[in-house]
FIVEX-879303 format. One record per residue (C-alpha): y, z, x; residue number from 1; chain; residue in one letter. Coordinates in Angstrom, 1 decimal. Layout:
N
node c2=Y, c3=Z, c1=X, n=NUM, chain=A, res=A $
...
//
This chain:
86
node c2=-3.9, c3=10.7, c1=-0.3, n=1, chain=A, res=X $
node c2=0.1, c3=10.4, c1=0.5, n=2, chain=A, res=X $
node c2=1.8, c3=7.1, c1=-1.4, n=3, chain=A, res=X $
node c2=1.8, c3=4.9, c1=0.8, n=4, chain=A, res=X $
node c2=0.6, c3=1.1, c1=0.9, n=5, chain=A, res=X $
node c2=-2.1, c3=0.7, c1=3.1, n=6, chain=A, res=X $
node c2=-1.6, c3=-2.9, c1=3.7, n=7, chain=A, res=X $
node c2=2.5, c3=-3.3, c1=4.0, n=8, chain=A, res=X $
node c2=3.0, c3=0.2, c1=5.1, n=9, chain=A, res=X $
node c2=5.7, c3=0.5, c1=2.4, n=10, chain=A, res=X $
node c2=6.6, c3=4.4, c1=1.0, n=11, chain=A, res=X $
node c2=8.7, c3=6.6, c1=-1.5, n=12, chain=A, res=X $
node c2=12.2, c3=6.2, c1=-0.5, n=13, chain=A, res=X $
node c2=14.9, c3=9.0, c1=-1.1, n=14, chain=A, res=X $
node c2=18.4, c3=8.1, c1=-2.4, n=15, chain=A, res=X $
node c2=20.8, c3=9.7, c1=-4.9, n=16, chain=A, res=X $
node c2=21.2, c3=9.7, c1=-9.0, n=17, chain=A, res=X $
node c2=24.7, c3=8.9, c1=-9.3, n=18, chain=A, res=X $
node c2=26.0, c3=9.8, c1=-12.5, n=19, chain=A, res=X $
node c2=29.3, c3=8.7, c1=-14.7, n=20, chain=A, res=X $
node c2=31.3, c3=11.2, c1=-13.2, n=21, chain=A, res=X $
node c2=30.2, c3=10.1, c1=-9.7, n=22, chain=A, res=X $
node c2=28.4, c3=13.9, c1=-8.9, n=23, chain=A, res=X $
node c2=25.5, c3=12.6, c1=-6.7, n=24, chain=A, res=X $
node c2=21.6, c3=14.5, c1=-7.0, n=25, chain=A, res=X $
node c2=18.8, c3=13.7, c1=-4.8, n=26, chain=A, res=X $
node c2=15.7, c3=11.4, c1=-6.4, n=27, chain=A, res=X $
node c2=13.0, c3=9.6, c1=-5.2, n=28, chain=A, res=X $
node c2=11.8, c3=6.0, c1=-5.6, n=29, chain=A, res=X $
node c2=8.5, c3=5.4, c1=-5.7, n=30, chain=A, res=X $
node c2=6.2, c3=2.8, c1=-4.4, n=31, chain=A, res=X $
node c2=4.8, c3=0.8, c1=-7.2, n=32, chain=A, res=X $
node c2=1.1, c3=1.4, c1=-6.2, n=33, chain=A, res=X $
node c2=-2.3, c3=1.4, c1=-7.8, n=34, chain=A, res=X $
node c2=-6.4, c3=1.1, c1=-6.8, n=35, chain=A, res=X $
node c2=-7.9, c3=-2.1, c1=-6.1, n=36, chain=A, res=X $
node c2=-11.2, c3=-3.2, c1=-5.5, n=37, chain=A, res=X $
node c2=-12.1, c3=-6.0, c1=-3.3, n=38, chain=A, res=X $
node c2=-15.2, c3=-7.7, c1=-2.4, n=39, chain=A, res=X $
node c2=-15.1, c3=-7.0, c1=1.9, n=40, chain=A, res=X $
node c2=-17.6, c3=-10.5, c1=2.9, n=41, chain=A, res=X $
node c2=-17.2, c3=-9.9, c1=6.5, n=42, chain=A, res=X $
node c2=-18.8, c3=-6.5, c1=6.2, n=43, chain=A, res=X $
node c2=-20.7, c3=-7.5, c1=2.8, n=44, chain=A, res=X $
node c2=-19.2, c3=-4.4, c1=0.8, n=45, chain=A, res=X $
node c2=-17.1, c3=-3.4, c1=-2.1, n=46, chain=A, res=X $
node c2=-13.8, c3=-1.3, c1=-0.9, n=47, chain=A, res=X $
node c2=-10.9, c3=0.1, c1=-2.8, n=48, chain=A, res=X $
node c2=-7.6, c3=-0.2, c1=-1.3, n=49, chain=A, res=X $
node c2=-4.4, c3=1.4, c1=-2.9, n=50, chain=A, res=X $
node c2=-1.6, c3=-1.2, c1=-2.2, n=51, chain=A, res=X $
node c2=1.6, c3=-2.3, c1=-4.0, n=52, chain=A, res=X $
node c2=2.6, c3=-5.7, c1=-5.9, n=53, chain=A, res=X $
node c2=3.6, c3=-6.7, c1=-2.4, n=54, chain=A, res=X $
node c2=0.6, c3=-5.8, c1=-0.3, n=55, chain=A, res=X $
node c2=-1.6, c3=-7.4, c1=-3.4, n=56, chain=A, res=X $
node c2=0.2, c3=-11.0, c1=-2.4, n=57, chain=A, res=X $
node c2=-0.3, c3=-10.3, c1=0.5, n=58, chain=A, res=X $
node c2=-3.6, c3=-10.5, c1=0.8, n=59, chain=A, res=X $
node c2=-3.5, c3=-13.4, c1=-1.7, n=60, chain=A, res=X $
node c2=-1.6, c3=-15.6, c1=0.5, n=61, chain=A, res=X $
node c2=-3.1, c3=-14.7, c1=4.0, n=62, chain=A, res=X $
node c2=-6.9, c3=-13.3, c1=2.9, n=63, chain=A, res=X $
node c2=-8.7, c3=-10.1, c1=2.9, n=64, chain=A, res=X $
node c2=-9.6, c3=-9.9, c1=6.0, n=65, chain=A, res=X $
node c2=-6.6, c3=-11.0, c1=8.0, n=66, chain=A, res=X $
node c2=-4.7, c3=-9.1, c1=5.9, n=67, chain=A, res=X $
node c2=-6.9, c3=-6.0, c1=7.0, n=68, chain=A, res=X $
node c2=-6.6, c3=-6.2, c1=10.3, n=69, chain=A, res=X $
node c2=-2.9, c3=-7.2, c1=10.5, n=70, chain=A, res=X $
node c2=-2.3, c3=-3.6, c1=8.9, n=71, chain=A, res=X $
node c2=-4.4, c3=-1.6, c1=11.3, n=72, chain=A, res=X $
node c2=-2.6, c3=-3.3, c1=14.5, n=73, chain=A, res=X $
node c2=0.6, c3=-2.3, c1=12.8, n=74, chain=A, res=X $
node c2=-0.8, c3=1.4, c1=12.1, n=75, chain=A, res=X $
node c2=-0.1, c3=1.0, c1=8.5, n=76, chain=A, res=X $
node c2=-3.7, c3=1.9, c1=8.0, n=77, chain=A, res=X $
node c2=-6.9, c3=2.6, c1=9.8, n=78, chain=A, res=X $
node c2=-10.7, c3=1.6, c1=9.3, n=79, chain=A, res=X $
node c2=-11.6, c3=5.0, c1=8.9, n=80, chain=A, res=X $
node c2=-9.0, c3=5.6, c1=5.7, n=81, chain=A, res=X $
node c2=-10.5, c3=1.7, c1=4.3, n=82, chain=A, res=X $
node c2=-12.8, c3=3.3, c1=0.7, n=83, chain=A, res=X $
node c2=-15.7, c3=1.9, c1=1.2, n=84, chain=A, res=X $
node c2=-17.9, c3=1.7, c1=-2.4, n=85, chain=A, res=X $
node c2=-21.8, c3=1.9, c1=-2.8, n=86, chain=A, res=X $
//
């Protein structure tokens, strides 16, 4: 599984350590992304999402569910990639 939000889409960036002496080497920057579980109650199920800070208030401020399907219309996700727990 690449690191990638599922619900904002967001990803590892790649920019440049730039030291003292101004010699530039490549780096990355990482998404700050971890597991989740949340309770799905339209489908009555437990799934795991892996989101970031950002994706997490997301779906605090707009719900689970909208939140959901917002991603898969903008292809940051799809149903089919969506954990789904027993």
């Amino acid at each position: 599984m690449s690191k990638i939000c599922q619900i904002t889409g967001k990803k590892a960036m790649i920019g440049n350590n730039v030291s003292h002496s101004k010699r530039r080497t490549k780096r990355s920057f990482d998404v700050n992304l971890f597991k989740k579980k949340f309770y799905y109650v339209e489908q009555d199920c437990w799934i795991q999402l892996r989101l970031s800070a950002a994706g997490l208030r997301i779906i605090n401020r707009k719900g689970l569910d909208a939140a959901l399907t917002e991603a898969v219309e903008k292809g940051y996700c799809d149903w089919k990639d969506i954990k789904v727990l027993d």
